[in-house]
Structures are given as C-alpha cells and as structure tokens.
MIDOSE-1310 file (N, C-alpha, C; in nm, 2 decimals, decimal comma, always signed):
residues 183
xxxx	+11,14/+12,19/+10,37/+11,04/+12,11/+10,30/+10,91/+12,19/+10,30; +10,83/+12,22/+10,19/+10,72/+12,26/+10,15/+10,57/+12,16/+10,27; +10,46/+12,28/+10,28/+10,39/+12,19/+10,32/+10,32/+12,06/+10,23; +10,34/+12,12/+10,11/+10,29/+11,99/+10,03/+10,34/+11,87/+9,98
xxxx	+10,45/+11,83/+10,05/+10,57/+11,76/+10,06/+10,55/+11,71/+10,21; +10,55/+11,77/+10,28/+10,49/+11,73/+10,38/+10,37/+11,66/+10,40; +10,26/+11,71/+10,32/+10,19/+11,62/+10,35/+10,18/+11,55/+10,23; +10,23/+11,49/+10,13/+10,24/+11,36/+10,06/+10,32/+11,28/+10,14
xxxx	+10,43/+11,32/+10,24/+10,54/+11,21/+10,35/+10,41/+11,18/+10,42; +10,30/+11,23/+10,51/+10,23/+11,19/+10,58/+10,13/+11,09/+10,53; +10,05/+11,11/+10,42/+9,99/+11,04/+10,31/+10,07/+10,93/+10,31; +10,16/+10,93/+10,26/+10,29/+10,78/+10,25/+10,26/+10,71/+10,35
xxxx	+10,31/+10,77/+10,44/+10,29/+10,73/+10,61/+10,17/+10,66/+10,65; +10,12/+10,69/+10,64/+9,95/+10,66/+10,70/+9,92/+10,54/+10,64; +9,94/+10,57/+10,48/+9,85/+10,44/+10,38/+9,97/+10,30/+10,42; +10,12/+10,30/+10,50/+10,19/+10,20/+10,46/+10,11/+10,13/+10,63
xxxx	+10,04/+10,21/+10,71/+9,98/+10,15/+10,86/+9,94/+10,01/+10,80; +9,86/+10,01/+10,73/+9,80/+9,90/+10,68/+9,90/+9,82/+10,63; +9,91/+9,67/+10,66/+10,00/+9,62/+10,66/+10,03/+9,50/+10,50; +9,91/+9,53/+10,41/+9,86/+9,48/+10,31/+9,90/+9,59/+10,21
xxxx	+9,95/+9,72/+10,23/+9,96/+9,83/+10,17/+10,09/+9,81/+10,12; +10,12/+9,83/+9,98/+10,26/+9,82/+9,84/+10,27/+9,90/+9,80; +10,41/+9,96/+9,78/+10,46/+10,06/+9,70/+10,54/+10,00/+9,57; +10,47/+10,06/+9,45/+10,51/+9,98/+9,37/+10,60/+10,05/+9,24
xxxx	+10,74/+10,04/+9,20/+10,78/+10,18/+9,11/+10,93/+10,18/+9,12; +10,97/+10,22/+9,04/+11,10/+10,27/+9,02/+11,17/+10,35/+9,11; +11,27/+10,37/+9,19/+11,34/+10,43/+9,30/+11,24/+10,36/+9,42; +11,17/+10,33/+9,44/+11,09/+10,31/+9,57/+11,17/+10,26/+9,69
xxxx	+11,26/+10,21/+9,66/+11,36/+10,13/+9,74/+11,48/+10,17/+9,73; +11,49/+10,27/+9,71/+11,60/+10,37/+9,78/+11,64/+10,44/+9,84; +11,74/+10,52/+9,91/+11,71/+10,64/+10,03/+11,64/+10,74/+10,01; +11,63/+10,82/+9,88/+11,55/+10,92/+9,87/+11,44/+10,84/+9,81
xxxx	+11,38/+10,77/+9,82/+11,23/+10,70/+9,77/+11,15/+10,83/+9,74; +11,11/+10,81/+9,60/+11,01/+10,90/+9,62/+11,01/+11,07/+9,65; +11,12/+11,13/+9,62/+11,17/+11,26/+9,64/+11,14/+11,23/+9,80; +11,17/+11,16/+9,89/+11,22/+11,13/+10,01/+11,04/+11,10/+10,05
xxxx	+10,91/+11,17/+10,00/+10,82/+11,10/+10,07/+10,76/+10,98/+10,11; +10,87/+10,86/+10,07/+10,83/+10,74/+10,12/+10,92/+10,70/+10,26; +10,98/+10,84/+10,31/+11,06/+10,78/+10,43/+11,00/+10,73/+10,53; +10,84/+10,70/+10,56/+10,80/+10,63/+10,63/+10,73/+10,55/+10,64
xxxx	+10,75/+10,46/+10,52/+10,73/+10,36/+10,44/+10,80/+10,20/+10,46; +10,83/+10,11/+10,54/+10,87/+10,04/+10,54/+10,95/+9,94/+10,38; +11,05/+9,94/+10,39/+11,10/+9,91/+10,25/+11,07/+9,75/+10,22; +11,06/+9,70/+10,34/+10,92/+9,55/+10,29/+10,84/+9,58/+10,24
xxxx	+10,74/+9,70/+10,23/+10,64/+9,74/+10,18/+10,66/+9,79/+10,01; +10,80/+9,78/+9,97/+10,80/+9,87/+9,85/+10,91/+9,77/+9,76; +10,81/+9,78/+9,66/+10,81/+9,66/+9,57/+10,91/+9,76/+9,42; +11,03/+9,76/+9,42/+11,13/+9,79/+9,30/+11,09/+9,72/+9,21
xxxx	+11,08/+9,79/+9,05/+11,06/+9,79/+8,92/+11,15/+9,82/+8,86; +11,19/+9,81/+8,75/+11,24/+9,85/+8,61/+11,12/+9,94/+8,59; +11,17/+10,04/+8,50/+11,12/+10,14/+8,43/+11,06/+10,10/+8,35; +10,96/+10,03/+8,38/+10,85/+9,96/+8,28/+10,67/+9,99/+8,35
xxxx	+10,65/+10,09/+8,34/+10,56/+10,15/+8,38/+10,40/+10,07/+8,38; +10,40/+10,01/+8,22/+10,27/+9,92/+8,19/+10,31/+9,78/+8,28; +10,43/+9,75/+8,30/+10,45/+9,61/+8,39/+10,39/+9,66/+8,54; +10,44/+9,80/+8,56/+10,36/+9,81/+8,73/+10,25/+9,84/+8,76
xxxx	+10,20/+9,86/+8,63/+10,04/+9,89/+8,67/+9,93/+9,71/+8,64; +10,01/+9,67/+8,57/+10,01/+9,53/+8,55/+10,01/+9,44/+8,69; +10,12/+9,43/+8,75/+10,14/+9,39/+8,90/+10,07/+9,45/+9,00; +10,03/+9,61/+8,97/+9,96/+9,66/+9,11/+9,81/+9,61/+9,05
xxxx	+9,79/+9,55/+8,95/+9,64/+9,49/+8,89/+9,68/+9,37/+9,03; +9,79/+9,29/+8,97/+9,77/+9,10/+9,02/+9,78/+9,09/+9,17; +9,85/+9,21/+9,23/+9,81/+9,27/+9,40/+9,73/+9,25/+9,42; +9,65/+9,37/+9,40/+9,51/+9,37/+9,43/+9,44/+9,27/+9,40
xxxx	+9,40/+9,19/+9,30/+9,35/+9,09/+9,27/+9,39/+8,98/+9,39; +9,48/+8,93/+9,45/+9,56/+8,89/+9,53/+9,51/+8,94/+9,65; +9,42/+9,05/+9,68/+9,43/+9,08/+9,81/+9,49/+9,20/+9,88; +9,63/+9,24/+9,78/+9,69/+9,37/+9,85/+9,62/+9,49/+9,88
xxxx	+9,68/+9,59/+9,86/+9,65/+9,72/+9,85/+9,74/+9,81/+9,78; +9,76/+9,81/+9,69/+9,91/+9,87/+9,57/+9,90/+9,99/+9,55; +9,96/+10,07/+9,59/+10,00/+10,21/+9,48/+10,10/+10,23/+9,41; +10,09/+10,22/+9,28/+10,20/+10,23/+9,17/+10,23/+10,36/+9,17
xxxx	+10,34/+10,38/+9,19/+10,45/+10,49/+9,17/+10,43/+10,54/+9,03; +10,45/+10,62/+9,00/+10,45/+10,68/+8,86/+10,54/+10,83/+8,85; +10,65/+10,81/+8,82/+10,74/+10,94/+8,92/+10,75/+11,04/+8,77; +10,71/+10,99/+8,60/+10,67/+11,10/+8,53/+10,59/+11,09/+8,45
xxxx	+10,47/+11,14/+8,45/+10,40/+11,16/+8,47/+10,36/+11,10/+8,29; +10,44/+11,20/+8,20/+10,47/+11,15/+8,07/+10,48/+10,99/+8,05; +10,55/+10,92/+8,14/+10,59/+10,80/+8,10/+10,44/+10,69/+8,13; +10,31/+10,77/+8,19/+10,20/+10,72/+8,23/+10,14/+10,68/+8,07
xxxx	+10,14/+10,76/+7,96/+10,12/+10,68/+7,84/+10,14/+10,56/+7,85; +10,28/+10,50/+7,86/+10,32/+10,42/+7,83/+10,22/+10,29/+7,95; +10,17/+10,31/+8,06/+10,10/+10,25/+8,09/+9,92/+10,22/+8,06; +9,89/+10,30/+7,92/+9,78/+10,32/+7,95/+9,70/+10,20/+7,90
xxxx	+9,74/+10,09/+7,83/+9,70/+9,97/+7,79/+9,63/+9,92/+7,95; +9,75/+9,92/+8,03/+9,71/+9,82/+8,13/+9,59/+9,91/+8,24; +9,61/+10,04/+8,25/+9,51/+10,10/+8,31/+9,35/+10,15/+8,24; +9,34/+10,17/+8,11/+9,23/+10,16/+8,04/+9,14/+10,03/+8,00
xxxx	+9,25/+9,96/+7,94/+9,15/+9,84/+7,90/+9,19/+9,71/+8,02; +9,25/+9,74/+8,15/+9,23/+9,63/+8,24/+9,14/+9,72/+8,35; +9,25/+9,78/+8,39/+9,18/+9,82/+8,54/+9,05/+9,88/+8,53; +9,07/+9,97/+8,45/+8,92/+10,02/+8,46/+8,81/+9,90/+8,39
xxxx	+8,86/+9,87/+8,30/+8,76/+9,81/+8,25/+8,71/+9,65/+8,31; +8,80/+9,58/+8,43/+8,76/+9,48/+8,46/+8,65/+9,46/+8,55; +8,63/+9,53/+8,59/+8,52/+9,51/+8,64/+8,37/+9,48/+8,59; +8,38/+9,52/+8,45/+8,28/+9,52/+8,36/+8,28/+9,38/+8,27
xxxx	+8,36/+9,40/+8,25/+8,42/+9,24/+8,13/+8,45/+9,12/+8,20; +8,44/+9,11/+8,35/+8,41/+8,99/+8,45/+8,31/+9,00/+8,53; +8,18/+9,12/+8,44/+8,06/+9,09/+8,49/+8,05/+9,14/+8,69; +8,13/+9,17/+8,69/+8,14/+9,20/+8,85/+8,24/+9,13/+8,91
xxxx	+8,29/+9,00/+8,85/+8,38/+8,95/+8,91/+8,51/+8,95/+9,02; +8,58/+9,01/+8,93/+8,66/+9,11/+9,00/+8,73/+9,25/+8,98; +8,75/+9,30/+9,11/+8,72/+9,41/+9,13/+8,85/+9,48/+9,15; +8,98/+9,47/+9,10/+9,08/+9,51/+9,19/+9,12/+9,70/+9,18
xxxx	+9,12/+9,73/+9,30/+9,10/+9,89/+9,38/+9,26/+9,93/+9,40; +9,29/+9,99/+9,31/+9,47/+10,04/+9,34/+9,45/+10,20/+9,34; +9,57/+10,24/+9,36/+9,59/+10,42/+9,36/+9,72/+10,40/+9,26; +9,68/+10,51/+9,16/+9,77/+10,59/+9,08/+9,82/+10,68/+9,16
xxxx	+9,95/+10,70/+9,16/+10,06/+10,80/+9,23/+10,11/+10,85/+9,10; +10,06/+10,95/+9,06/+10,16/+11,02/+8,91/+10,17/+11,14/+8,94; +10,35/+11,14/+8,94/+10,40/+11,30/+8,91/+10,42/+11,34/+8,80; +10,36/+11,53/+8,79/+10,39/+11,60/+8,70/+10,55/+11,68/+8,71
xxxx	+10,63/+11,70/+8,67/+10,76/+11,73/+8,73/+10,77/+11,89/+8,72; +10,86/+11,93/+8,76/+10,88/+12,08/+8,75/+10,93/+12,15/+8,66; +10,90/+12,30/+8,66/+10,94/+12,37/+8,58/+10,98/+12,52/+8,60; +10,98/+12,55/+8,75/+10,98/+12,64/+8,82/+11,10/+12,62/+8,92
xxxx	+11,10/+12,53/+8,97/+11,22/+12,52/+9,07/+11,31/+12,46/+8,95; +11,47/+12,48/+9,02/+11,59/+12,42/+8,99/+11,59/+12,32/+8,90; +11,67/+12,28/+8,78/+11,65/+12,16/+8,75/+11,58/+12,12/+8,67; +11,51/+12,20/+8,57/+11,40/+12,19/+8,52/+11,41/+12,04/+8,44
xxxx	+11,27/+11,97/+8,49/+11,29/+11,84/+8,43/+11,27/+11,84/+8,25; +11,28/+11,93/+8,19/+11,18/+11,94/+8,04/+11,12/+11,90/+7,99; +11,11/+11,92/+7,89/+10,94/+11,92/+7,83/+10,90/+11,77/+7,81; +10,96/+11,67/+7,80/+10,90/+11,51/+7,81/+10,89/+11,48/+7,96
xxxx	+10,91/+11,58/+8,06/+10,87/+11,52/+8,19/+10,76/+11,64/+8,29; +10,74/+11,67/+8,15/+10,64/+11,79/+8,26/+10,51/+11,78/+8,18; +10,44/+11,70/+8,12/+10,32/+11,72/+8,08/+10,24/+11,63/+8,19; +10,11/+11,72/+8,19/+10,00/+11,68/+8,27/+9,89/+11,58/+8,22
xxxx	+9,93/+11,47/+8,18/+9,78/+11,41/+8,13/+9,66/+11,39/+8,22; +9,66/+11,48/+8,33/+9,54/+11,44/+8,41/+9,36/+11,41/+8,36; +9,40/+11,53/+8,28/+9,24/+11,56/+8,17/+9,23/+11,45/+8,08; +9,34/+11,45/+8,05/+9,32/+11,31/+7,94/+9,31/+11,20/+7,97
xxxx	+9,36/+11,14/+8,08/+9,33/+11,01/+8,17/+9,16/+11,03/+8,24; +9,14/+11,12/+8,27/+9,02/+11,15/+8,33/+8,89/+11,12/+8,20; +8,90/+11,16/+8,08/+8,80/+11,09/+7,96/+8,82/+10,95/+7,93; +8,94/+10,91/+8,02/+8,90/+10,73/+7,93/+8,87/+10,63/+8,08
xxxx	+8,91/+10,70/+8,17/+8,85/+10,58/+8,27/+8,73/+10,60/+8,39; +8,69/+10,56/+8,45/+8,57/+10,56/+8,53/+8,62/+10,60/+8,65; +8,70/+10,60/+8,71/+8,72/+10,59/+8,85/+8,76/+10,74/+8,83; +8,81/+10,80/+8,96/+8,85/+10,94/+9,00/+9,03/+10,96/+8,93
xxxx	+9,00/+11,11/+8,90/+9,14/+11,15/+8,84/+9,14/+11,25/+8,92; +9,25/+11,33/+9,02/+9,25/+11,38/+9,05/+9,36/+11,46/+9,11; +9,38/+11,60/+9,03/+9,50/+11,73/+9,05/+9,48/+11,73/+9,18; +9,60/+11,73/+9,26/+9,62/+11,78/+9,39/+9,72/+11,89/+9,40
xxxx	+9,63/+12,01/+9,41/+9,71/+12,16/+9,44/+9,72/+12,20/+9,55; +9,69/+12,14/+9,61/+9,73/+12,18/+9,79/+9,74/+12,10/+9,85; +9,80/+12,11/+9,96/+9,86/+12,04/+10,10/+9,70/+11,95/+10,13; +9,62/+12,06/+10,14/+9,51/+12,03/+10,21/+9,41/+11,91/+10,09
xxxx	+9,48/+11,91/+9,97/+9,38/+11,85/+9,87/+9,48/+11,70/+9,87; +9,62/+11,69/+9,91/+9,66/+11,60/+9,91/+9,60/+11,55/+10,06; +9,60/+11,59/+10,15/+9,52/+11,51/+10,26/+9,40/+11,43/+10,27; +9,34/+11,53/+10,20/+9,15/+11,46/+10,19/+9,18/+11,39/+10,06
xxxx	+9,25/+11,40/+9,99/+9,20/+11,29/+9,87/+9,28/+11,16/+9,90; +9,37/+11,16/+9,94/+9,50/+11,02/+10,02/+9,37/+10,96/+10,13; +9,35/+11,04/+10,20/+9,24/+10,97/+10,29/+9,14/+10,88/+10,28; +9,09/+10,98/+10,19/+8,93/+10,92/+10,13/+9,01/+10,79/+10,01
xxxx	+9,09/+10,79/+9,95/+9,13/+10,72/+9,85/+9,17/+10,56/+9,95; +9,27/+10,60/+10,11/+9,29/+10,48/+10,16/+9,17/+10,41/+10,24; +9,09/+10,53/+10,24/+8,98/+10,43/+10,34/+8,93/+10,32/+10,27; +8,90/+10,37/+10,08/+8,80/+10,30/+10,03/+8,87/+10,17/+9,99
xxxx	+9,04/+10,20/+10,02/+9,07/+10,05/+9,96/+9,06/+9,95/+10,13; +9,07/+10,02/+10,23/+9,04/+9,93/+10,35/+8,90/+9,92/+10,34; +8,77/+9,92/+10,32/+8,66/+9,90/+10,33/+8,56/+9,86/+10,19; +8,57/+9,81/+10,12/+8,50/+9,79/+10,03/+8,34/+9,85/+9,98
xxxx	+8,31/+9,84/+10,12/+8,12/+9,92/+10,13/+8,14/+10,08/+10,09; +8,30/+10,11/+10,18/+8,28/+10,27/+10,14/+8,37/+10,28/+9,98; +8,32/+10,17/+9,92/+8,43/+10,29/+9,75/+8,30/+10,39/+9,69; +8,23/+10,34/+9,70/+8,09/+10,44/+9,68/+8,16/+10,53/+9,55
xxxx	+8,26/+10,67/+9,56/+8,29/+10,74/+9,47/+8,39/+10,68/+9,43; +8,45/+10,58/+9,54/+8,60/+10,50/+9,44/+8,55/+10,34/+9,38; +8,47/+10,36/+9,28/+8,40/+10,23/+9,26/+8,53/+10,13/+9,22; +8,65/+10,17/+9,12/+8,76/+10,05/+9,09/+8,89/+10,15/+9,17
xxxx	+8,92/+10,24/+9,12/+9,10/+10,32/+9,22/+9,06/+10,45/+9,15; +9,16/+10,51/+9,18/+9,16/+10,65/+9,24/+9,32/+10,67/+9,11; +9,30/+10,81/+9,05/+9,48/+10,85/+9,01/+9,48/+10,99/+9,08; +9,59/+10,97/+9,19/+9,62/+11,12/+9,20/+9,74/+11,21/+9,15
xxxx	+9,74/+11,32/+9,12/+9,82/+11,39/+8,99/+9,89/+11,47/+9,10; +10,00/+11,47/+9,14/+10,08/+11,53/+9,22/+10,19/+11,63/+9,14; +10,23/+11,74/+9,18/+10,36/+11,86/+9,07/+10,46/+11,91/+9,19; +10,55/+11,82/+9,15/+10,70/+11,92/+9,19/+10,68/+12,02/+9,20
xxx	+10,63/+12,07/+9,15/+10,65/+12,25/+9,17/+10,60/+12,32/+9,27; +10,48/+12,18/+9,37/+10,47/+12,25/+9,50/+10,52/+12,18/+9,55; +10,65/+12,15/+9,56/+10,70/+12,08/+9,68/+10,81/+12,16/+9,73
C-alpha cells in the first residue's frame, strides 16, 4: 500500500471517530469499500447508494441539514457532472437563498481514476474536473497530491464540520480531489 493510501485509510479513520459522521456512495458497504480506505469505517456509518450521484449529494444535503456530518463518496470523478445541479445550485448556494438560514457543511470525496497503474480506467473515468468545480462554487476545491496534503486537508476539512466557529475558510464543505495514480 502506497503512503497516500495510507493516509486517505487514516483520514477515513479519524473522520468516522465522530459518531454523527456518514459515508455516503456506491460500494461503501462493501469489503473493499472505497479501494479498501474505508476499512475503518464502521459499516453503520456507511450509507449504500445506487449509482445516482445527484441523489447523494442530495441526501448528504438532508444529513447535514438533519444534523449529520456526510461525506459523499464520489468514486469517478467524471460521473461528478452528473451531480452538479445538486452541488452548485443547492449546496453551495443555500446558504445564500435562505438568507443565512441554513447552512449544511458536507465533504466532497471525488476520485480521479488512473492511468498509470494497471487497469487503466479510460478516458470517461479519468477526467479531473477539479478547476472547473472550483469556478462555480464558493467553498474549497481541493487536488490532494500528497500523503501529506491528504492529511492537512482531511483534518482541517473534519474539524470545521465538528465546530462551526472554526469553518472560517470552510464557510459551506470542502471537495477533495483524490487520483489513483497515487495510490
């Protein structure tokens, strides 16, 4: 196992401490969850989808809203299009169009797939929309190229949904852009 595999399993690990914390997505609830990084993940914690990407970003909306703490799974990265109704014109934008109202704070989990190791996923599962999700929403977009960038940004991303005072730079959620190819 790579260290950057390693530390997305510890990331997993850490954010499921919290007992309010959801994993929300397609395979999540299976033995290899997650190219295996949700094995320390409590499977009460991990909430199975259909392959309907705009319905999980939709649910990890009515979590949070609810109180949880959700991170939707997003295992290609490509198929993030298809959610981008419910992350542009809800998530980001509710905070604004309920006046302050409400506020709900989720984490984007989106993989870019590989192209380098074995198995090449092709060309509909290996684009990066990081840059282009990053021009339409307000909250943080953010490539994780190292071990060490998946650490501090997992961190800083779970503190702010445990504390509300500290979202300061996570005013609504956070998307973190994770690539097979360092794993």
């Amino acid at each position: 196992m790579s260290a950057y595999k390693d530390a997305l399993t510890a990331a997993m690990t850490a954010f499921a401490l919290d007992p309010k914390a959801r994993i929300i997505g397609y395979g999540t609830a299976q033995p290899s969850r997650g190219g295996g990084t949700f094995a320390g993940v409590p499977v009460e914690q991990c909430i199975e989808t259909p392959v309907a990407e705009n319905l999980m970003v939709g649910l990890g909306i009515g979590l949070a809203l609810a109180g949880l703490k959700p991170l939707v799974y997003i295992e290609r990265a490509d198929f993030m299009l298809n959610a981008l109704d419910a992350i542009v014109n809800h998530l980001a934008a509710m905070r604004t169009i309920s006046r302050g109202e409400f506020r709900p704070t989720l984490l984007l989990r989106i993989v870019v797939g590989n192209t380098q190791k074995p198995l090449f996923t092709g060309p509909t599962h290996t684009q990066d929309f990081a840059a282009a999700l990053d021009s339409m929403v307000s909250f943080p977009v953010v490539s994780l190229r190292d071990e060490q960038q998946v650490t501090n940004w997992y961190a800083a991303a779970v503190q702010g949904l445990k504390d509300p005072e500290v979202l300061g730079m996570y005013p609504h959620s956070t998307a973190l852009f994770e690539y097979k190819d360092l794993m």
